[in-house]
Residue frames as a rotation matrix with the C-alpha (Angstrom) as fourth column:
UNK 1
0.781 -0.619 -0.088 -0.68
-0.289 -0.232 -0.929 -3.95
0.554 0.750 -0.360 25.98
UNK 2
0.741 -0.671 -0.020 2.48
0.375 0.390 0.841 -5.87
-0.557 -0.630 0.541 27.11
UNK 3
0.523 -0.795 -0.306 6.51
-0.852 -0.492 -0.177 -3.86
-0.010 0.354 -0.935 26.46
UNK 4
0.650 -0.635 0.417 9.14
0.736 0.664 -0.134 -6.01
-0.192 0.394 0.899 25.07
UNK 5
0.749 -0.604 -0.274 12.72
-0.565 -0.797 0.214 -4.37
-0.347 -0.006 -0.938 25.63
UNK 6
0.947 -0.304 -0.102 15.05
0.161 0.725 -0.670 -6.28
0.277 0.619 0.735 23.21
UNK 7
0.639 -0.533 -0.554 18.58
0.747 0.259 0.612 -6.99
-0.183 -0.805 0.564 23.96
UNK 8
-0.526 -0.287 0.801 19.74
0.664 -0.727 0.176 -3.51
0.531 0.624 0.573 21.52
UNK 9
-0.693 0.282 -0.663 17.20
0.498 -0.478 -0.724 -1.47
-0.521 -0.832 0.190 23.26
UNK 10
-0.828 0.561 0.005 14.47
0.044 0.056 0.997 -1.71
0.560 0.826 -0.072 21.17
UNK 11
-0.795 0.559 0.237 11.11
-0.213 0.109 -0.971 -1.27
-0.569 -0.822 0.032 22.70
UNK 12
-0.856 0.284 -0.431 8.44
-0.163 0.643 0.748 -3.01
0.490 0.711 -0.504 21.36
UNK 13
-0.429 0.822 0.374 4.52
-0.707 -0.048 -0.705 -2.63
-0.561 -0.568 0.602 22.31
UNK 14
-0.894 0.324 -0.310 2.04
0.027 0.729 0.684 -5.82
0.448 0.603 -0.660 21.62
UNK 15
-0.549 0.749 0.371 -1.43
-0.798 -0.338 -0.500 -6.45
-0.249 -0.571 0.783 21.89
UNK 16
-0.547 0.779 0.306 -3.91
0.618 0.623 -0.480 -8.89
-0.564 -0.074 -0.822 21.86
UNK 17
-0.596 0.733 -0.329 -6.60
-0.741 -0.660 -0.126 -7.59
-0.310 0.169 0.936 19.48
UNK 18
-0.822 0.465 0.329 -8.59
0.407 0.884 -0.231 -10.91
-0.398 -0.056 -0.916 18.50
UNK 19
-0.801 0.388 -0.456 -10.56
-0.539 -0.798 0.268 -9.38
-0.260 0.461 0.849 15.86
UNK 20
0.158 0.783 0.601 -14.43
-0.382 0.610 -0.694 -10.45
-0.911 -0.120 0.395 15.56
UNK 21
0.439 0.246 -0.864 -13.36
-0.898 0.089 -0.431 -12.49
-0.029 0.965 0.260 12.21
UNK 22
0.994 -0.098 0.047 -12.85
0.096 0.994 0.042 -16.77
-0.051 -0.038 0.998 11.54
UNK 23
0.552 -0.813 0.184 -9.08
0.189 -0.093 -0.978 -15.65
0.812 0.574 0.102 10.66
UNK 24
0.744 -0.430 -0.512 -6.52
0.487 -0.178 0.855 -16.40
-0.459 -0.885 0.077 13.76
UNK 25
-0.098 -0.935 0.341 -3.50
0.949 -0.192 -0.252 -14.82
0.301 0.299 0.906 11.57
UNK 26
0.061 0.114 0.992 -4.69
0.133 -0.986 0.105 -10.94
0.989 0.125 -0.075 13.12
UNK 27
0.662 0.525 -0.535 -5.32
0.630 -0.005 0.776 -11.95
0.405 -0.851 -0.334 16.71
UNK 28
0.556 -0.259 -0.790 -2.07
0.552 -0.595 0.584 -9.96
-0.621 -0.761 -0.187 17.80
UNK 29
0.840 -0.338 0.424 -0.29
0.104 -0.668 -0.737 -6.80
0.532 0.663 -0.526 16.59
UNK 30
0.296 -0.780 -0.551 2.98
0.855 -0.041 0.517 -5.62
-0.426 -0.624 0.655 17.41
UNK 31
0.743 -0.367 0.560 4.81
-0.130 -0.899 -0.417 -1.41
0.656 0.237 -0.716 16.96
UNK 32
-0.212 -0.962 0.171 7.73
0.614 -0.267 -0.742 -0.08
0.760 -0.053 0.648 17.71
UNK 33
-0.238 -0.046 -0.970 7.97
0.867 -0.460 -0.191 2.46
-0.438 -0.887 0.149 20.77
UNK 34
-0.913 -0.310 -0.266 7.69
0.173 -0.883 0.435 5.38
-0.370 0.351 0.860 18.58
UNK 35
-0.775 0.541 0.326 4.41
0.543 0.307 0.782 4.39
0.323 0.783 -0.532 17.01
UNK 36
-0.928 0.261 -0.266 1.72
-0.005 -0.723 -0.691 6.98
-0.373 -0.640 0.672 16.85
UNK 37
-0.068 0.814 0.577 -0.93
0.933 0.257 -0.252 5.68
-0.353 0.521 -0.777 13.78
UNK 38
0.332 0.494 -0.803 -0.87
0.152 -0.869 -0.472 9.04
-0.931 0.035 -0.363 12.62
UNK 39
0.655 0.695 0.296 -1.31
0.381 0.034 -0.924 9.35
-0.652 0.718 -0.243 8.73
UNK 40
0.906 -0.423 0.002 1.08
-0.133 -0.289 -0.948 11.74
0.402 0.858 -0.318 7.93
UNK 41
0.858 -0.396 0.327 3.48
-0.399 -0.112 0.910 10.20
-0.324 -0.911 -0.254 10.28
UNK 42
-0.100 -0.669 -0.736 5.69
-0.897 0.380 -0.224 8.31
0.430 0.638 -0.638 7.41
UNK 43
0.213 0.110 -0.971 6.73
-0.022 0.994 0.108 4.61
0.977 -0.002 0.214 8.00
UNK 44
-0.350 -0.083 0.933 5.70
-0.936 0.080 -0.344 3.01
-0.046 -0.993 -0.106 10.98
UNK 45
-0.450 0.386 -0.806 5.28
-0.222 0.826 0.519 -0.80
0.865 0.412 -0.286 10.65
UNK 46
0.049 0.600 0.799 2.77
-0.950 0.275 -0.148 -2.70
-0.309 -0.751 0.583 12.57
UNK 47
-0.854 -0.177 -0.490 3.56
-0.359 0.881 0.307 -6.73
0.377 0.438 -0.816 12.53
UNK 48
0.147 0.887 0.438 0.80
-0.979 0.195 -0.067 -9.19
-0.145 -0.418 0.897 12.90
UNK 49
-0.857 -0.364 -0.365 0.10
-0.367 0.928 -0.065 -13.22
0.363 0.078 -0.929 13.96
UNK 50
0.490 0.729 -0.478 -1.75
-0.061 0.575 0.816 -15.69
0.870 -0.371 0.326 15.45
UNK 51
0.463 -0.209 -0.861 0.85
0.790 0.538 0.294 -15.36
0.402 -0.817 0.414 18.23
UNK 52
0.968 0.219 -0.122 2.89
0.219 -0.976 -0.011 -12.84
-0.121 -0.016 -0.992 19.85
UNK 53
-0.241 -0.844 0.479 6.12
0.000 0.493 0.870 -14.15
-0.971 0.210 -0.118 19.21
UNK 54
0.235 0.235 0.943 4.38
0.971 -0.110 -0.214 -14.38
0.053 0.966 -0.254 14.91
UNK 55
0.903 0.429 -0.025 3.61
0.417 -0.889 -0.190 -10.62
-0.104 0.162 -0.981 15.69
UNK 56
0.496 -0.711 -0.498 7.09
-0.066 -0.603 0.795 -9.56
-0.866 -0.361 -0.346 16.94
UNK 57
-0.161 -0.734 0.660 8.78
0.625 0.442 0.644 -11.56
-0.764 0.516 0.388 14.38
UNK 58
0.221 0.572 0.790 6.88
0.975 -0.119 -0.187 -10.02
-0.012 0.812 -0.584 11.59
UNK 59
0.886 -0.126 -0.446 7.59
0.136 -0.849 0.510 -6.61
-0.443 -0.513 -0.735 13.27
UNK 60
-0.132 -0.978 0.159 11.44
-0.032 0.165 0.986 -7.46
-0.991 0.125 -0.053 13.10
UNK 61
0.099 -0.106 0.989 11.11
0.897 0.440 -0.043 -8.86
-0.431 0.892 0.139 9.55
UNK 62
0.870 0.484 0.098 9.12
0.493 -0.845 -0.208 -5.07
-0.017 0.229 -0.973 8.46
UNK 63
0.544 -0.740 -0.395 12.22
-0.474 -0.659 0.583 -2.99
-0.692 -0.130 -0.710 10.27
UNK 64
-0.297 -0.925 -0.237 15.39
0.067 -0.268 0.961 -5.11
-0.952 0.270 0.141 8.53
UNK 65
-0.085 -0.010 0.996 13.74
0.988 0.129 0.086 -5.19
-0.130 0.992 -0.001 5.19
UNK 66
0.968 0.222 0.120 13.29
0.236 -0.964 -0.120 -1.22
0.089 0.145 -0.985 5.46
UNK 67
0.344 -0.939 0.000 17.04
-0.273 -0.100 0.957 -1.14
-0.898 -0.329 -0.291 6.80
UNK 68
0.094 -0.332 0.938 17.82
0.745 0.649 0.155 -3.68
-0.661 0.684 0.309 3.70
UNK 69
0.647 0.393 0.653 16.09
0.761 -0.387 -0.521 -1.08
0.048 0.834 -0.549 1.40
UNK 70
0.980 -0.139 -0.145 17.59
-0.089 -0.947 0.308 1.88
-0.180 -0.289 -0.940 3.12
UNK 71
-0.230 -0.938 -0.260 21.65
-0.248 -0.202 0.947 1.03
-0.941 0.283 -0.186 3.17
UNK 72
0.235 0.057 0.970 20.59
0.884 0.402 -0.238 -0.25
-0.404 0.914 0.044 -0.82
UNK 73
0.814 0.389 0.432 19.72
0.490 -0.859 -0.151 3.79
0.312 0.334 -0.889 -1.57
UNK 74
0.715 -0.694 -0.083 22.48
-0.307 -0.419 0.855 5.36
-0.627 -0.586 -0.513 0.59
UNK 75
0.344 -0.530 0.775 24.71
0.559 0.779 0.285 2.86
-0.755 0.335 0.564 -1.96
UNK 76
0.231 0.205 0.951 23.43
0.972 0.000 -0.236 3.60
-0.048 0.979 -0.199 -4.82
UNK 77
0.892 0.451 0.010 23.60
0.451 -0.889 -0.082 7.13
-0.028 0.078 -0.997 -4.05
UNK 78
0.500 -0.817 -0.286 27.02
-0.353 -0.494 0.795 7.01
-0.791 -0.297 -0.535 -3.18
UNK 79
-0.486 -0.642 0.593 28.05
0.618 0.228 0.753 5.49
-0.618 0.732 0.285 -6.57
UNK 80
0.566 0.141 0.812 26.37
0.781 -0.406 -0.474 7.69
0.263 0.903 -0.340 -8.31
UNK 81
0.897 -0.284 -0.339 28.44
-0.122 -0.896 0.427 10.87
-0.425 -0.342 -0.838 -6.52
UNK 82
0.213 -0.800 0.561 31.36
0.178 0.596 0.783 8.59
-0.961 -0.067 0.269 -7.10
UNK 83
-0.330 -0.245 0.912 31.15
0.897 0.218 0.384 8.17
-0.293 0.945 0.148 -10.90
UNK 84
-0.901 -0.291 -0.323 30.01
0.146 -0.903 0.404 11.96
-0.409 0.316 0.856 -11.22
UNK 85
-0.464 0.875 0.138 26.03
0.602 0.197 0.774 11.37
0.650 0.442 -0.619 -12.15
């Protein structure tokens, strides 16, 4: 497992996992610093590539679309307080 400390202070764990299958698009994974795999642990993306640099990106991609989603709700929520709903 190799750390990746981004220039925000992200921390980022990757791996090699080269799974026993003809498909190179799994060979590495990438998590966040926080990541535990545990079930009831809510969202915790895991990115994946054929590279680790694919993996991270993918990572990244996972977090701003959740972010995207998240300030969307937080919006919405605040126009609805706004207009009295």
């Amino acid at each position: 497992m190799t750390t990746h400390t981004l220039p925000d202070g992200t921390v980022i764990h990757t791996e090699h996992d080269y799974p026993p299958i003809p498909i190179r698009s799994w060979d590495w994974s990438a998590h966040l610093d926080d990541y535990d795999g545990a079930p009831d642990a809510g969202w915790q993306p895991v990115g994946h590539g054929r590279t680790e640099d694919e993996a991270i990106a993918d990572l990244l991609r996972q977090v701003e679309e959740y972010d995207d989603g998240y300030e969307a709700d937080e919006a919405a929520d605040f126009r609805r307080e706004e207009h009295g709903r």
